[in-house]
C-alpha positions as CSV (number, residue, x, y, z in Angstrom):
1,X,-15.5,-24.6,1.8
2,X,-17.9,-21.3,1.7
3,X,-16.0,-18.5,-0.2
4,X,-16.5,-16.4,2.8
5,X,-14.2,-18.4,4.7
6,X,-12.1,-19.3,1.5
7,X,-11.2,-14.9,0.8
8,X,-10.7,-14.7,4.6
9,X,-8.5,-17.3,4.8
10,X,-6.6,-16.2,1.7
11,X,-6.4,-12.4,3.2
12,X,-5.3,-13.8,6.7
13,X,-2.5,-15.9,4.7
14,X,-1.7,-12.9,2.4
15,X,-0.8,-10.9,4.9
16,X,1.2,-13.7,6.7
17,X,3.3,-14.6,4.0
18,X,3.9,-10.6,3.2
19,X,5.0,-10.1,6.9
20,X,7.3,-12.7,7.0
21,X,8.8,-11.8,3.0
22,X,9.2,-8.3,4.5
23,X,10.6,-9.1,7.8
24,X,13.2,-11.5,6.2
25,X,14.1,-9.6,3.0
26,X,12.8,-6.1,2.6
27,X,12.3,-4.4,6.0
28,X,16.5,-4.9,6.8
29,X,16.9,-3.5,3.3
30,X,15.0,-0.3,4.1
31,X,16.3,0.4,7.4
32,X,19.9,0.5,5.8
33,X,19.0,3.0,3.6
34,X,19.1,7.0,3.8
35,X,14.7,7.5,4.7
36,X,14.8,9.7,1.7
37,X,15.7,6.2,-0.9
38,X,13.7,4.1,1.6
39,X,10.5,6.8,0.9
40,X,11.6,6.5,-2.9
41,X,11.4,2.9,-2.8
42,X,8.1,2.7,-1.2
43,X,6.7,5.3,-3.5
44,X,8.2,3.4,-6.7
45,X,5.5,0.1,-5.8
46,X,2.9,2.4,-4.8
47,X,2.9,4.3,-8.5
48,X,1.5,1.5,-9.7
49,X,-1.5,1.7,-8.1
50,X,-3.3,3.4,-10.7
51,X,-3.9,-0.5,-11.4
52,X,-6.8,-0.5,-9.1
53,X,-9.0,1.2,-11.4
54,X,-9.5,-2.5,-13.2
55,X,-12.3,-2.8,-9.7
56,X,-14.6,-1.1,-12.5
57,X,-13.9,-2.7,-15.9
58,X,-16.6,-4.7,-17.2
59,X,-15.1,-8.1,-18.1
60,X,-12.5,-8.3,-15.8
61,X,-14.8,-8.1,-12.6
62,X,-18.3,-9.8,-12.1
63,X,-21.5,-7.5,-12.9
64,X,-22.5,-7.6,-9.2
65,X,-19.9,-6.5,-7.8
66,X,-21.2,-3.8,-5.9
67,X,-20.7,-0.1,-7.5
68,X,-20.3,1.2,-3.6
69,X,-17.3,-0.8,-3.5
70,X,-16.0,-0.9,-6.3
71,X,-15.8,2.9,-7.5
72,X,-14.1,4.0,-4.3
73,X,-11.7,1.7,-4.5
74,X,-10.7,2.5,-7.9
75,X,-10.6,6.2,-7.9
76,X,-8.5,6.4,-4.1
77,X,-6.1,3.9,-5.7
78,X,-5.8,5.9,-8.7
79,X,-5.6,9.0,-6.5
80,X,-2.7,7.5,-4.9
81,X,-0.8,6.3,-7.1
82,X,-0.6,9.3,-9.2
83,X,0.2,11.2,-5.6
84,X,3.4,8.1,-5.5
85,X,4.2,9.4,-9.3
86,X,4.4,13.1,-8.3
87,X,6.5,12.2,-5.4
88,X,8.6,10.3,-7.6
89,X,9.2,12.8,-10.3
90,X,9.7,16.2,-7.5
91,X,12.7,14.1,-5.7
92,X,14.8,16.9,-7.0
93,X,12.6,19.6,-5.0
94,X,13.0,17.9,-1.6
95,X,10.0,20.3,0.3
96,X,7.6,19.1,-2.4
97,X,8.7,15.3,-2.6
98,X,8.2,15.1,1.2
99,X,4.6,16.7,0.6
100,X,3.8,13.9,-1.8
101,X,4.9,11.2,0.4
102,X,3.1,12.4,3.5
103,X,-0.1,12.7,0.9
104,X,0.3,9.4,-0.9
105,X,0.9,7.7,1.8
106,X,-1.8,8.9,4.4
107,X,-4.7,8.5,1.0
108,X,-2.9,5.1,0.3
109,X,-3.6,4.2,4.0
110,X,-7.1,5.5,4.1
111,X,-7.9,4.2,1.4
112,X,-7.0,0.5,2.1
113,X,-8.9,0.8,5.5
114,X,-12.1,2.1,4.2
115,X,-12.3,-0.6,1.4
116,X,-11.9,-3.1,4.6
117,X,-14.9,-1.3,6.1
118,X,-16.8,-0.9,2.8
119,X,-15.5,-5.0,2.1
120,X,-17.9,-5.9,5.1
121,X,-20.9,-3.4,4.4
122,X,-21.3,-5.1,1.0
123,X,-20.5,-8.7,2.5
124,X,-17.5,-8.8,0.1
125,X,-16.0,-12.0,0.9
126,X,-19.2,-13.9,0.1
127,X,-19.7,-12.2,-3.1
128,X,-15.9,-12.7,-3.4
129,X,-16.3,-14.5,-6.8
130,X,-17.5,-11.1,-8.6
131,X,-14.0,-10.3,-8.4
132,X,-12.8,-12.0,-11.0
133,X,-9.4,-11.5,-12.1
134,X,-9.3,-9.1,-9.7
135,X,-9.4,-11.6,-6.7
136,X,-5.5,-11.4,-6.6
137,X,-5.4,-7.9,-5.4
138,X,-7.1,-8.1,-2.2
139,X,-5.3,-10.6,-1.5
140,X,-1.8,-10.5,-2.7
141,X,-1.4,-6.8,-3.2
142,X,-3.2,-4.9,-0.8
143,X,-1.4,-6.7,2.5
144,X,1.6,-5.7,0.8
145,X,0.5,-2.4,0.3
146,X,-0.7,-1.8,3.8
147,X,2.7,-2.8,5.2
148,X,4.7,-0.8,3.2
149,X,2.3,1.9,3.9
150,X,3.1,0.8,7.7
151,X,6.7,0.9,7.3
152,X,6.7,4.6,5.6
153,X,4.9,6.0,8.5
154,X,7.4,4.7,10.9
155,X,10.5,6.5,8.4
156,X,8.1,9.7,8.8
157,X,7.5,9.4,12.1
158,X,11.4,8.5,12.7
159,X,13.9,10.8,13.2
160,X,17.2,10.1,10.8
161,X,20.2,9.8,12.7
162,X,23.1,12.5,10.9
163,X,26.0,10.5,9.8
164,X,28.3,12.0,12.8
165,X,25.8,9.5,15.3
166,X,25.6,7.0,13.4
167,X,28.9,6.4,12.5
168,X,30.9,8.2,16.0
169,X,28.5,6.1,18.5
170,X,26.3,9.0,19.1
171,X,29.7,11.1,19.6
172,X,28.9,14.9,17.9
173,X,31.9,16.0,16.7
């Protein structure tokens, strides 16, 4: 099989197999919570993403992996992941953690969609081998990262219902 269609087919799958862990076991798990823990919880897996700066670490990716893709990938996954952190540690100051999420979350995003675009300008998926170890986060990580990024939009976006509608059928009282 031609590694083109060999990282496509893996993405495709990635993101299949994420959508239907989420929709089974994490997206009923969220939408129970307050969107304040459900923001928490999204920010706590994207503060790892200071991970993504192994795109650039001789050893661990192939030498022709191209700089253009690379670099940018690192640095706006670092960028976001420290934004996750400081939304993290400023729960306390509730103006401020909502800041952070709206930022982390709309660099996150960004992020993920211009290294799809810069993926085809360098012809990524047939030079998909310069990845290395690295292989596993396109496909693994990043699908799950653009869903959760998904899935906080839709709590921003949202409204939260008080706890008088939820729990009096919509009755103020």
């Amino acid at each position: 099989m031609f590694p083109q269609i060999l990282f496509q087919t893996h993405l495709v799958l990635g993101y299949v197999a994420w959508l239907l862990c989420f929709g089974a076991y994490i997206w009923p798990r969220l939408k129970t919570m307050d969107h304040f823990d459900a923001q928490r919880a999204i920010a706590t897996l994207h503060s790892f993403r200071f991970f993504g700066l192994v795109f650039m670490l001789p050893g661990v990716v192939g030498p022709n992996l191209p700089a253009s893709f690379a670099a940018p990938a690192a640095y706006w996954d670092f960028t976001t992941g420290v934004l996750a952190m400081l939304a993290l540690l400023s729960v306390r100051i509730r103006p401020l953690f909502w800041l952070f999420v709206v930022a982390f979350n709309l660099v996150g995003f960004v992020d993920l969609l211009f290294n799809y675009y810069h993926a085809v300008q360098v012809d990524l998926p047939a030079k998909a081998g310069e990845l290395g170890a690295v292989y596993a986060i396109p496909i693994l990580i990043v699908p799950l990262l653009m869903i959760t990024h998904v899935a906080a939009f839709y709590f921003l976006l949202r409204r939260q219902p008080n706890a008088t509608q939820a729990f009096g059928g919509g009755v103020t009282a």
